[in-house]
Structure formats: C-alpha cells, structure tokens
Steps between C-alpha positions, in 0.01 A plus 500: 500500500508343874421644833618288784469503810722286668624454871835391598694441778809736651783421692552883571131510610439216656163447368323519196472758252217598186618612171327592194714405158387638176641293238511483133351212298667344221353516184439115491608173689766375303653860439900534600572526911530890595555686779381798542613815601405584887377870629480427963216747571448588843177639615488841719395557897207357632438239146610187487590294142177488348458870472664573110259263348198667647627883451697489175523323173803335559357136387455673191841659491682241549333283224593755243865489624531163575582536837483301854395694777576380847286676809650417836296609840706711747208600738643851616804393506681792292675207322756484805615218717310623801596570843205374665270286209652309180794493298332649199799622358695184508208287339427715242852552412635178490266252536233602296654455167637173507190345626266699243781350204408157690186495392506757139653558265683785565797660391832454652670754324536860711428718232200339472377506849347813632389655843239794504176634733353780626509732850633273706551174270740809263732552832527094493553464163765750541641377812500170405629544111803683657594216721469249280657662201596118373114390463356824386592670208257760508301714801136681426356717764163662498422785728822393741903570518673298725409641829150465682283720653542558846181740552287170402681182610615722852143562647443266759153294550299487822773253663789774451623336230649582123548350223819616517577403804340144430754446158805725573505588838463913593798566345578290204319597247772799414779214542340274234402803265911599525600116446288520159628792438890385555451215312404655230815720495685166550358361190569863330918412569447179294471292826224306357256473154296822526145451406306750300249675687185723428249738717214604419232750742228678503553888467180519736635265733411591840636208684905384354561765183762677752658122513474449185717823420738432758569174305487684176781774633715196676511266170526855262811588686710199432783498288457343146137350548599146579130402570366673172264682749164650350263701698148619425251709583151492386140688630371278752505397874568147681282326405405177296386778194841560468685150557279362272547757224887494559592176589590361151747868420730269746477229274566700203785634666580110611533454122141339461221662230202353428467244210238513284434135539320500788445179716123530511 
C-alpha cells in the first residue's frame, strides 16, 4: 500500500492543490494491469486532506479491500463553489477525477467509484454525489445530511464576517440545501442514475445528529427507495472515535468486505 501526496494544478482554482492518494500495490511487477476501485473522501471543517491518515485506519482499510482512496483539500469551503473564495465544488466534482485517473490507476466504471466524509466533507459527499449522479454510484455520509449547520458556519469573526456569508452569501445556504434536495427528487422520477446512499451518526451527537435525521426522514419518505438508502445510529458523538470506527460500515454497504489476504 501507497500514500501519496501529490499536488496538481486546477483550472477551477486557479492555483495549485495537495492531495493525498492511498493506493493499492500489486502483488508483483509483472502482475495483469488493474484498476482499482475509487472511494473520494473529503475531510470535515477546519482539516484539510491529510487528516484520515493521522485519525483513522483507513491506510489499513483500504489495503484489506483493495481500494484507492482519493483526499482532496477544500479549506472551509463546505464543498461549494464559493461566493467570495474558490470553486471547491466545481474542482472536486469534475476535475478531480480525471486528473487523479491521469496519473492511477483508477477505475472508470461508476459503480466502482465512491464519494463519502464526515461533518462537513458528509454534506459534500452528499451534495456532490447527487449532482453528479453519472460519476458516482454510491454516497457515504458520516455525522452529516445534506444541509449544513448554520449555528456554526453563520457566526461571524472579528471583521463581521461568516463563513456563510464568505461561501453562500447570507442567504444561500437554504437555496443550495433545497437544490440538493430537488435534485434528488429529480433523480427519484428516473431523471437520472440514482446513486445508493448511506448515513451514519452519532446518537450523542451534539453538533449535526438533528441533520443527520432530517436527511434520514427526507430519503425514508421517498417512494420505492431508488437510492437503497440505509441509515444508522450508533453510541457516540462527532468525533474522529466514531468516523474511524464507522467509516468502513459505508464500505460494506458500498459492497466492499474485507479479504483475508491482506496487502501487508
């Protein structure tokens, strides 16, 4: 098993960006070409992409399943092309991909390529997933639905300013949230492939469990499950205790257990 760290340029950006790839290692040199299913993991506020390696065993994961893992930055970004900073959302939704399949050896196949995170990288995955319905096939959120928290990103630093403000303007965070939300009904009519998604939160969560049920009830209500939605539950808070312990249920759920021939 790899970790990467690589830095690439982005049009949507217009300057560089770090990523950290965890790849899989064939089992020797002259072994058959592969490519390998890919899981987009995006980190949560106030992180950047380094931060699964050094709170969670997801090197060690991913070995077992023979996964890629591809860690984007989005500063505080809440994965959305911002009203006054970067185009986060665009990059990581269409740009990222093709450049990381560039350079590895990564699936092309959409049932093989996967977006998940926690707090605020779960509303991206979400938000993202449901928009681009063509590259995704599945949609893992940990401690997140698909709308933010306004009591955190709304307070406003020493220069009268938000976070909410800074990516969405005062008053479009609610008009994003109900875009998600419409095209997900969209993609309920049959008006696009409708990947599968899973939640999972913390019944101690303090911070987004009330977003994470309003997710839970919004999916739960829609006629004949087109996104084979799952929702869990589990003691714990938000927290990297509980990402950690819960992050590969998603990839069960993905279709992923662990093989008992382990990389290393």
């Amino acid at each position: 098993m790899a970790l990467i760290q690589v830095d690439l340029p982005s049009k949507a950006l217009g300057m560089m960006q770090a990523v950290s790839v965890i790849l899989p290692q064939l089992p020797s040199a002259d072994a058959p070409a592969h490519r390998f299913p890919v899981c987009v993991l995006l980190h949560n506020l106030s992180m950047n992409h380094t931060i699964w390696p050094r709170m969670t065993g997801i090197e060690r994961y991913a070995a077992r399943l023979g996964l890629a893992v591809v860690m984007p930055d989005s500063l505080l970004s809440s994965y959305a092309d911002m009203a006054h900073g970067g185009r986060y959302f665009t990059y990581i939704a269409d740009e990222l991909l093709p450049a990381m399949r560039r350079l590895f050896p990564l699936s092309l196949a959409r049932e093989e390529t996967m977006i998940a995170g926690c707090s605020m990288g779960g509303y991206g995955a979400i938000k993202i997933g449901l928009n681009r319905p063509e590259t995704f096939g599945t949609i893992g959120s940990l401690s997140c639905g698909y709308t933010s928290i306004t009591t955190f990103i709304g307070r406003k630093d020493d220069r009268g300013l938000s976070l909410q403000y800074l990516t969405f303007e005062e008053d479009g965070l609610a008009r994003e949230s109900a875009d998600t939300a419409e095209k997900a009904r969209r993609l309920a009519r049959g008006e696009g492939p409708a990947p599968r998604i899973f939640i999972s939160c913390g019944s101690e969560d303090r911070i987004l469990l009330e977003n994470a049920r309003e997710a839970r009830d919004f999916f739960s209500a829609i006629p004949g499950d087109p996104f084979d939605f799952v929702y869990e539950e589990h003691p714990g808070g938000h927290n990297w205790t509980y990402w950690d312990s819960h992050i590969c249920d998603f990839f069960r759920y993905a279709g992923y257990a662990e093989r008992a021939d382990t990389i290393f």
